[in-house]
ChimeraX commands (.cxc) that place a marker at each C-alpha (Angstrom):
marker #1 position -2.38,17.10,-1.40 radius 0.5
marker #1 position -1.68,13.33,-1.74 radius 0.5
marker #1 position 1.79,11.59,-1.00 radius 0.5
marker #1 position 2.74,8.68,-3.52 radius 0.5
marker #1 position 5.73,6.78,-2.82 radius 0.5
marker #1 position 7.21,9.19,0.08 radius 0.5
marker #1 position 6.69,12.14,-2.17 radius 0.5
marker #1 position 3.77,14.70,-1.72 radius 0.5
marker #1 position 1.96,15.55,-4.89 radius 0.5
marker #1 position -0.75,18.24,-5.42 radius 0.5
marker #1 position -4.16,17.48,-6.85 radius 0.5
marker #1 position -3.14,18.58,-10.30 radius 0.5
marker #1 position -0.43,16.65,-10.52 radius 0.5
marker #1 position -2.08,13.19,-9.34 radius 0.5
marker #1 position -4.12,13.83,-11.82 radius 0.5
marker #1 position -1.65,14.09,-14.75 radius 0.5
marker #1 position -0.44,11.36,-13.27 radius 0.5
marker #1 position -3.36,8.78,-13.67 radius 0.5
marker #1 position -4.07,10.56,-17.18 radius 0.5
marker #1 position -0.57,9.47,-18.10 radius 0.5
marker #1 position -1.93,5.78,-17.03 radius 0.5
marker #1 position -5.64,6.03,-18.57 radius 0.5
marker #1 position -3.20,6.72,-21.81 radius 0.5
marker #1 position -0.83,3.61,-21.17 radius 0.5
marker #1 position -4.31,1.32,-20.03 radius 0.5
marker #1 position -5.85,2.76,-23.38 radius 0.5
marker #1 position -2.29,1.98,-25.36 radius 0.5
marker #1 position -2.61,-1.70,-24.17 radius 0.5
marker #1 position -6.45,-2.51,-24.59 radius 0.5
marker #1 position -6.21,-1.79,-28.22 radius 0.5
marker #1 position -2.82,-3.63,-28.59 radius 0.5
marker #1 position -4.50,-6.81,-27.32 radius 0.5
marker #1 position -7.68,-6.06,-28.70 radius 0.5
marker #1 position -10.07,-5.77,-25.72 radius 0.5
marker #1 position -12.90,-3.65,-24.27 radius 0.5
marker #1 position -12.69,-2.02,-20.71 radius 0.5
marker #1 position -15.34,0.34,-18.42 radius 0.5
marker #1 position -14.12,3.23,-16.53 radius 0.5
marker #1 position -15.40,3.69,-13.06 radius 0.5
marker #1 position -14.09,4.63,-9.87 radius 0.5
marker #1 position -13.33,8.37,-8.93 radius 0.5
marker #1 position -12.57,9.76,-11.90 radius 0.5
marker #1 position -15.52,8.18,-13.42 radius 0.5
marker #1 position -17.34,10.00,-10.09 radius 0.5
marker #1 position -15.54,12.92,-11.38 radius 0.5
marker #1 position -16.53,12.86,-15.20 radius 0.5
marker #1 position -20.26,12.42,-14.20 radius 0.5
marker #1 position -20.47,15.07,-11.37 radius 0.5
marker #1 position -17.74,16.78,-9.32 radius 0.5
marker #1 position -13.85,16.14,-10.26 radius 0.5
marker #1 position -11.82,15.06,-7.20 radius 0.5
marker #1 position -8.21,13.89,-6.91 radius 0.5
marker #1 position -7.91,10.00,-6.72 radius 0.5
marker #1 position -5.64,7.25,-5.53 radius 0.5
marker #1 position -5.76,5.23,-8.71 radius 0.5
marker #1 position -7.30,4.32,-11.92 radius 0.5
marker #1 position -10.62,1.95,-11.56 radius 0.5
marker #1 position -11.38,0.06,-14.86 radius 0.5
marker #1 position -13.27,-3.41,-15.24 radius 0.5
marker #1 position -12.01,-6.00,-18.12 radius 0.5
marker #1 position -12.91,-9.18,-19.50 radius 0.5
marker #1 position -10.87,-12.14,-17.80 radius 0.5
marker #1 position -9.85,-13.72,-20.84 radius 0.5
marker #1 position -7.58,-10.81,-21.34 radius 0.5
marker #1 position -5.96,-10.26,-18.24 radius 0.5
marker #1 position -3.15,-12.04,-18.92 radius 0.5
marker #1 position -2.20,-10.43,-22.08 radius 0.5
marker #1 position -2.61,-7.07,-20.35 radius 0.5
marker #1 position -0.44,-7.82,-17.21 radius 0.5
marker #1 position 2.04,-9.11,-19.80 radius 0.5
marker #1 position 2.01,-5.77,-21.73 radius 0.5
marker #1 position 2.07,-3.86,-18.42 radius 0.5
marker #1 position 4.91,-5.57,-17.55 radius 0.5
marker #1 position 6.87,-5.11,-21.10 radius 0.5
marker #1 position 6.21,-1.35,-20.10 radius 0.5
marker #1 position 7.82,-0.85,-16.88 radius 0.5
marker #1 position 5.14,-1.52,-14.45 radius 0.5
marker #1 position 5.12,-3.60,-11.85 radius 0.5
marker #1 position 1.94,-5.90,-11.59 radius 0.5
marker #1 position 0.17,-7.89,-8.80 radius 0.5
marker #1 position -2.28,-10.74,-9.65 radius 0.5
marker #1 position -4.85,-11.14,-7.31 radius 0.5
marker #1 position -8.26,-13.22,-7.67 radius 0.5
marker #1 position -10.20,-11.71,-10.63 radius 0.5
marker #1 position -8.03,-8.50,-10.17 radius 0.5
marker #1 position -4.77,-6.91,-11.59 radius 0.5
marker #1 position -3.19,-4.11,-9.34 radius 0.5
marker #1 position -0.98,-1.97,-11.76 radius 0.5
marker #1 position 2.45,0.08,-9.96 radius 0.5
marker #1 position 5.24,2.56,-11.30 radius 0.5
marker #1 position 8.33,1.53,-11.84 radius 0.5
marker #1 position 10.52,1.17,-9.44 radius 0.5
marker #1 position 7.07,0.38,-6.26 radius 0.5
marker #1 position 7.17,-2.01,-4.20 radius 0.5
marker #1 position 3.43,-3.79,-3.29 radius 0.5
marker #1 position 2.58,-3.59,-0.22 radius 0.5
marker #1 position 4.43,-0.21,1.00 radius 0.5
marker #1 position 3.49,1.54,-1.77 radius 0.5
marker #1 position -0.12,2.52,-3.57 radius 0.5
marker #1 position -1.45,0.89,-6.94 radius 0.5
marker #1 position -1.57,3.81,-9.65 radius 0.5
marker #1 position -4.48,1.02,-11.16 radius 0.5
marker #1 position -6.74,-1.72,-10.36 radius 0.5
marker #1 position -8.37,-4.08,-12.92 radius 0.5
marker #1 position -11.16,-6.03,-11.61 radius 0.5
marker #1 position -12.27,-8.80,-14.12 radius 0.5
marker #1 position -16.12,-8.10,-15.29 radius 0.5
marker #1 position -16.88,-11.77,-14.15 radius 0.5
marker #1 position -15.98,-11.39,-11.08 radius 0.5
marker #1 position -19.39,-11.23,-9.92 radius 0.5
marker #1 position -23.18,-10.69,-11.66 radius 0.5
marker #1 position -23.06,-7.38,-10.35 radius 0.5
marker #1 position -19.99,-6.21,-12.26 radius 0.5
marker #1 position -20.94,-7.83,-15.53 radius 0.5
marker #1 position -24.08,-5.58,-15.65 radius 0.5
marker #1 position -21.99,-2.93,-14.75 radius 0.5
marker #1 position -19.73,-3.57,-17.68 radius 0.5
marker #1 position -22.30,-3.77,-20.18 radius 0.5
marker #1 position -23.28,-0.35,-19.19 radius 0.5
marker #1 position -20.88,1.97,-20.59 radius 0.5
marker #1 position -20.57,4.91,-23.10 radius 0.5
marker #1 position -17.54,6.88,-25.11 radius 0.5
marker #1 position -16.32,9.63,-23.17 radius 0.5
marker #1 position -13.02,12.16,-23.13 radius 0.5
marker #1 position -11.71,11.67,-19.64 radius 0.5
marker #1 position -8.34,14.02,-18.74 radius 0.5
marker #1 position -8.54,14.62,-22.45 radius 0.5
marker #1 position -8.30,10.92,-23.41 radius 0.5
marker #1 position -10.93,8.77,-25.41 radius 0.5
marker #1 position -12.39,5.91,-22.83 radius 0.5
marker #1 position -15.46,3.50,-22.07 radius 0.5
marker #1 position -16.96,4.90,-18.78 radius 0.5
marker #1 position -19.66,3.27,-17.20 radius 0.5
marker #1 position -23.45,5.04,-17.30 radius 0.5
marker #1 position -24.55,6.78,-14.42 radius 0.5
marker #1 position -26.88,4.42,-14.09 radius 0.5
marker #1 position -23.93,2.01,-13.86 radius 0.5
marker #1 position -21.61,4.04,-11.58 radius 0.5
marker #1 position -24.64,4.52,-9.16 radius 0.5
marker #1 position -25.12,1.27,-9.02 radius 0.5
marker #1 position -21.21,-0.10,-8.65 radius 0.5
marker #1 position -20.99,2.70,-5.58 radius 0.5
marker #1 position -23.51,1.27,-3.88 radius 0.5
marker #1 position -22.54,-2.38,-4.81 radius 0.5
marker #1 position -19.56,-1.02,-3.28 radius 0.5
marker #1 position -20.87,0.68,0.18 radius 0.5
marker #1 position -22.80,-2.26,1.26 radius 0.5
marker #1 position -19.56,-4.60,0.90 radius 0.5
marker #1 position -18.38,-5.84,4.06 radius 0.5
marker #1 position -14.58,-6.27,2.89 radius 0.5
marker #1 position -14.58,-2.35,2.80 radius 0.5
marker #1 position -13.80,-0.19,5.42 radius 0.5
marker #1 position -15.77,2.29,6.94 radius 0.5
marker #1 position -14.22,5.55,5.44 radius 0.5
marker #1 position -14.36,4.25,1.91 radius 0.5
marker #1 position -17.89,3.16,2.37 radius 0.5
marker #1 position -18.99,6.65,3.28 radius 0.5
marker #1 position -16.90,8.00,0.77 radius 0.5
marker #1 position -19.09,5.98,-1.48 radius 0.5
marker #1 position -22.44,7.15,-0.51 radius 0.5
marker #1 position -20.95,10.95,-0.83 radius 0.5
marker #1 position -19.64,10.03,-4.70 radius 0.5
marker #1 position -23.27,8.71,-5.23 radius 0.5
marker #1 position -24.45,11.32,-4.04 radius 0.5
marker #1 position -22.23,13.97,-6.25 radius 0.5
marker #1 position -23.67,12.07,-9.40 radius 0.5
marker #1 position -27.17,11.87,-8.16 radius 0.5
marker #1 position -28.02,15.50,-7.40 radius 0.5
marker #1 position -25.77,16.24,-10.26 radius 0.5
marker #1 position -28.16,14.70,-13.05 radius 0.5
marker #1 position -29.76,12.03,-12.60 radius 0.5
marker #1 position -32.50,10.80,-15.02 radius 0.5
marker #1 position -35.55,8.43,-14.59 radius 0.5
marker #1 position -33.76,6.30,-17.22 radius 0.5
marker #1 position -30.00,6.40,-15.26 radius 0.5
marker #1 position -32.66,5.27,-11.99 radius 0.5
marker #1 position -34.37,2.07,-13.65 radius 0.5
marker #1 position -30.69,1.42,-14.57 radius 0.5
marker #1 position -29.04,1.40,-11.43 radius 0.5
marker #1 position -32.24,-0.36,-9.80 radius 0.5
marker #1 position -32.05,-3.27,-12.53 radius 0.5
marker #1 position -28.19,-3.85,-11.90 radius 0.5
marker #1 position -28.95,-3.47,-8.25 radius 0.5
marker #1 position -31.25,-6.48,-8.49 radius 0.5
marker #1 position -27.92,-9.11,-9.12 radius 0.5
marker #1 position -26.88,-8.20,-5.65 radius 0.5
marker #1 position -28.55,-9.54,-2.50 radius 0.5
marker #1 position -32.30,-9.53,-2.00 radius 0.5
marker #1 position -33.60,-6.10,-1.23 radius 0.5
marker #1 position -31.07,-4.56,-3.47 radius 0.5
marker #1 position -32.85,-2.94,-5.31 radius 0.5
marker #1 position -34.94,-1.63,-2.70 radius 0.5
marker #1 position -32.13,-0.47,-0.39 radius 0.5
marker #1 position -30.77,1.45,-3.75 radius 0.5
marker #1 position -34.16,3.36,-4.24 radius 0.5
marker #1 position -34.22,4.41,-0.91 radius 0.5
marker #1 position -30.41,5.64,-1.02 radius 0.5
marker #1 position -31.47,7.32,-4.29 radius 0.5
marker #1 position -34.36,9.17,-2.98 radius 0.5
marker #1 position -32.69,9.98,0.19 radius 0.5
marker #1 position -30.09,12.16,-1.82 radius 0.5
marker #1 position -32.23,13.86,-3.81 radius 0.5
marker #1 position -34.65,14.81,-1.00 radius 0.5
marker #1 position -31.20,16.10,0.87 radius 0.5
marker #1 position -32.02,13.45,3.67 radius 0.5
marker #1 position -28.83,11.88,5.79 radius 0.5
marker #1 position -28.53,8.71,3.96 radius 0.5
marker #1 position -27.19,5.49,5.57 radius 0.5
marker #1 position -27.31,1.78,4.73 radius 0.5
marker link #1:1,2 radius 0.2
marker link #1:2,3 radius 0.2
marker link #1:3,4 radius 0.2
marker link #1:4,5 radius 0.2
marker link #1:5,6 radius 0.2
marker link #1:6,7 radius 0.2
marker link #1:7,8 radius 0.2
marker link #1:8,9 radius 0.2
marker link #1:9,10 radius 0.2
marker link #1:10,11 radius 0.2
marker link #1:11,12 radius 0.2
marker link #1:12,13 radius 0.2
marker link #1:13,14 radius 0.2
marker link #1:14,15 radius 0.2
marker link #1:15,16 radius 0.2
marker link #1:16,17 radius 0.2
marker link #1:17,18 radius 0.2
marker link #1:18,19 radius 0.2
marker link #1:19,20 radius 0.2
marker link #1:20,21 radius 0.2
marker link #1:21,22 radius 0.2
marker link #1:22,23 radius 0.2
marker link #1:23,24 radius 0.2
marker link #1:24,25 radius 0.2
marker link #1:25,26 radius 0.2
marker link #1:26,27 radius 0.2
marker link #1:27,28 radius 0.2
marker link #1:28,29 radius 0.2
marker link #1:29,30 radius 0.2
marker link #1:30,31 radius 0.2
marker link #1:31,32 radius 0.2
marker link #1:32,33 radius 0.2
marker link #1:33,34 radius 0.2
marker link #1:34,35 radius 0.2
marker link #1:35,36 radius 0.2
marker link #1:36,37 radius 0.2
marker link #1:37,38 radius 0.2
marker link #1:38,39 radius 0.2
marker link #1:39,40 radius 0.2
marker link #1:40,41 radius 0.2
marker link #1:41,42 radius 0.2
marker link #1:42,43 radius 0.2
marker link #1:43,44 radius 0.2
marker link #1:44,45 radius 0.2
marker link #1:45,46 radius 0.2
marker link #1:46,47 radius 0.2
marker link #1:47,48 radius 0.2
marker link #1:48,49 radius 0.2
marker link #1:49,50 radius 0.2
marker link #1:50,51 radius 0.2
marker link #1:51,52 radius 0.2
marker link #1:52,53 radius 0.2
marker link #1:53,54 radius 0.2
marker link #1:54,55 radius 0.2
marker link #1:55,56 radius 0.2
marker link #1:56,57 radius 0.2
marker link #1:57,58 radius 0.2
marker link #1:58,59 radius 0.2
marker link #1:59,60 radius 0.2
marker link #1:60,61 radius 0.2
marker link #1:61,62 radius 0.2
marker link #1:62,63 radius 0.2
marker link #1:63,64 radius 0.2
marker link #1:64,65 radius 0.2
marker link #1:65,66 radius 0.2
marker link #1:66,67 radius 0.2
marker link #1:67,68 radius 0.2
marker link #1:68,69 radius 0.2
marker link #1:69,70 radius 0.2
marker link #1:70,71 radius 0.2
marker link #1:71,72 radius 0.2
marker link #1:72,73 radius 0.2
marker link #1:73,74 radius 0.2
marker link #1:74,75 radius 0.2
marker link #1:75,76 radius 0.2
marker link #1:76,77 radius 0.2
marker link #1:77,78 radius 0.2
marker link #1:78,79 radius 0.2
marker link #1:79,80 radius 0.2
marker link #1:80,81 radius 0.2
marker link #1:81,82 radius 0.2
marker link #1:82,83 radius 0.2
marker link #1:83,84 radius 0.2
marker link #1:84,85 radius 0.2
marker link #1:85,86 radius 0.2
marker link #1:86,87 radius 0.2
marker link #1:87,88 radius 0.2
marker link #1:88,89 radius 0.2
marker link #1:89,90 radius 0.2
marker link #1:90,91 radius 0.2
marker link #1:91,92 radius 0.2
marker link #1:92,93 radius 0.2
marker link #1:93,94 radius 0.2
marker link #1:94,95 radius 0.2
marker link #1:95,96 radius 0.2
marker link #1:96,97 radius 0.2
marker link #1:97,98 radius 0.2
marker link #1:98,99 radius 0.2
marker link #1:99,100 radius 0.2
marker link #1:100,101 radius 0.2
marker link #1:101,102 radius 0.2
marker link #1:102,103 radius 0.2
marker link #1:103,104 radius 0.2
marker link #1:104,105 radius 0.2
marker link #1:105,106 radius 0.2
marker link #1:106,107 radius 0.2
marker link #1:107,108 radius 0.2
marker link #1:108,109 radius 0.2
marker link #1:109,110 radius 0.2
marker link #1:110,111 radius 0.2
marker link #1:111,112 radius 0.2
marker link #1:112,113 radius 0.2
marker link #1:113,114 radius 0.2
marker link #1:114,115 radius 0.2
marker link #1:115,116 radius 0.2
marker link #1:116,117 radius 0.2
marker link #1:117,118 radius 0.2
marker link #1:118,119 radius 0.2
marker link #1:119,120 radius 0.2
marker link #1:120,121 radius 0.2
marker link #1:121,122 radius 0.2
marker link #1:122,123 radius 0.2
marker link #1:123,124 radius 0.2
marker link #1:124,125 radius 0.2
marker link #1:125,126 radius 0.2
marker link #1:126,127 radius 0.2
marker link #1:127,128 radius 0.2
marker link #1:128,129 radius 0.2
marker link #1:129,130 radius 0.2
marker link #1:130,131 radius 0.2
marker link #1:131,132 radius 0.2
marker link #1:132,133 radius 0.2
marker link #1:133,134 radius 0.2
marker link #1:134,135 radius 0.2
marker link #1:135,136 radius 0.2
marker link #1:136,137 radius 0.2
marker link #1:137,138 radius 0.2
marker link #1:138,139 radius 0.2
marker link #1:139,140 radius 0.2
marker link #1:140,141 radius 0.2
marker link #1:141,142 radius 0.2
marker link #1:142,143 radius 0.2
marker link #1:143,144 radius 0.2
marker link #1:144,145 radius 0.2
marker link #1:145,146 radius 0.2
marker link #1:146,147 radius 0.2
marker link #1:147,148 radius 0.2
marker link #1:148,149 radius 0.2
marker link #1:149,150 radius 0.2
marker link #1:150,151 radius 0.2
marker link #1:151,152 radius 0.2
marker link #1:152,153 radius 0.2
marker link #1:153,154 radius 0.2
marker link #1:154,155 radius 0.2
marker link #1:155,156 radius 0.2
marker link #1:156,157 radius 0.2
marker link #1:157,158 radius 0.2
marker link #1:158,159 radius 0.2
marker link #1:159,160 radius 0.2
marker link #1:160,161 radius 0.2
marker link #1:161,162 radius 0.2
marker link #1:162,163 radius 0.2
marker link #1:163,164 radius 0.2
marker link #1:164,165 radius 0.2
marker link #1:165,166 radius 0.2
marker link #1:166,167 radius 0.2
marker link #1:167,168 radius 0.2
marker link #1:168,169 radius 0.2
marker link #1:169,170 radius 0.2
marker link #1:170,171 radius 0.2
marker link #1:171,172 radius 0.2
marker link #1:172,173 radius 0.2
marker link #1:173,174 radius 0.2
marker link #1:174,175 radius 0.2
marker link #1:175,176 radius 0.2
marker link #1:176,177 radius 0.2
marker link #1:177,178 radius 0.2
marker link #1:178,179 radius 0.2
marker link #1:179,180 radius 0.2
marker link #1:180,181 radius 0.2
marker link #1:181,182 radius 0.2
marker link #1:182,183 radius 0.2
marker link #1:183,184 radius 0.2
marker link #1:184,185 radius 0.2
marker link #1:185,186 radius 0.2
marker link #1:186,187 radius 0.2
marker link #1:187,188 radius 0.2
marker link #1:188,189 radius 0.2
marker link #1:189,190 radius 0.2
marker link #1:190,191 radius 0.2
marker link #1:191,192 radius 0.2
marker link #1:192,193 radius 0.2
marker link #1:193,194 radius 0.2
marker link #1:194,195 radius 0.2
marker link #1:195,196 radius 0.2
marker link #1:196,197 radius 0.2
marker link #1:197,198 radius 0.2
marker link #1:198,199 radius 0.2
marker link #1:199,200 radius 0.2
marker link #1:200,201 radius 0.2
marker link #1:201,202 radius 0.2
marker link #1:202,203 radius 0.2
marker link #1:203,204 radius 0.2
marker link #1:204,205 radius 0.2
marker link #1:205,206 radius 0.2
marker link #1:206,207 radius 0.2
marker link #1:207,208 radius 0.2
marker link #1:208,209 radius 0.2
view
């Protein structure tokens, strides 16, 4: 059980609650005509083991994410602007106290997220049509993820356990060469660090960083 705005919600209904928003995100890509890539937990979720999550994760080109704040905002929402990110809340939130219900990073952000981004597939997610990232991909933006310094400790472990969920879920030679080639437009040793993780999880090994 999760609490969202003073109110405690069970798993099933966060859920509803961020398929309700995949619905309202999916509503306004096509209205201004852009692409998007799920990741995040419920992309975790799609790929291995379903677990209840904070928020929606998507990435989106930059060039549109004014149009979408804009059509956000002629919905209801309220809607932060941060650098190369939009954070998305219910009506009626106030920044700050509350928690986002979405966060959309800009694919240009960084190298790393515009491989990510150009890694992606059609999926149903909550019963809704979407772009999620590859395996390959959402391996890859996890541990892009748990090596960041600007995270804290808790979310960076909870990173290595969602990478592990899709790893010894399926993981194929194919979805490995993936993750190591994205890995490669992060820092030097990247890639090597990744392989390491990677192996580590499917041997059943503790895995740190």
């Amino acid at each position: 059980m999760l609490c969202s705005m003073g109110v405690a919600l069970t798993t099933w209904e966060i859920m509803d609650d961020r398929a309700r928003m995949i619905e309202v995100l999916t509503d306004v890509f096509e209205e201004v005509g852009t692409d998007h890539c799920l990741v995040g937990g419920i992309a975790v979720g799609y790929h291995a083991q379903p677990r209840a999550t904070v928020d929606v994760d998507m990435l989106v080109p930059r060039r549109k994410a004014g149009r979408i704040a804009r059509a956000l905002e002629a919905r209801g929402y309220v809607i932060t602007r941060h650098p190369g990110m939009i954070r998305v809340y219910p009506a009626g939130a106030t920044p700050g106290s509350d928690e986002s219900i979405a966060d959309l990073v800009e694919n240009e952000a960084n190298p790393t997220l515009r491989a990510i981004s150009k890694s992606t597939e059609p999926a149903t997610v909550l019963g809704l049509p979407v772009r999620i990232a590859t395996r390959g991909a959402l391996v890859a933006a996890k541990f892009h993820a748990a090596v960041s310094p600007h995270r804290s400790v808790l979310d960076r472990q909870q990173d290595l356990v969602d990478m592990g969920r899709v790893i010894t879920k399926a993981f194929t030679p194919e979805d490995e060469e993936t993750a190591l080639a994205i890995a490669e437009t992060m820092h030097p040793g990247a890639r090597e660090e990744l392989a390491r993780v990677i192996a580590d999880h499917r041997a059943g090994r503790p895995v740190t960083l």
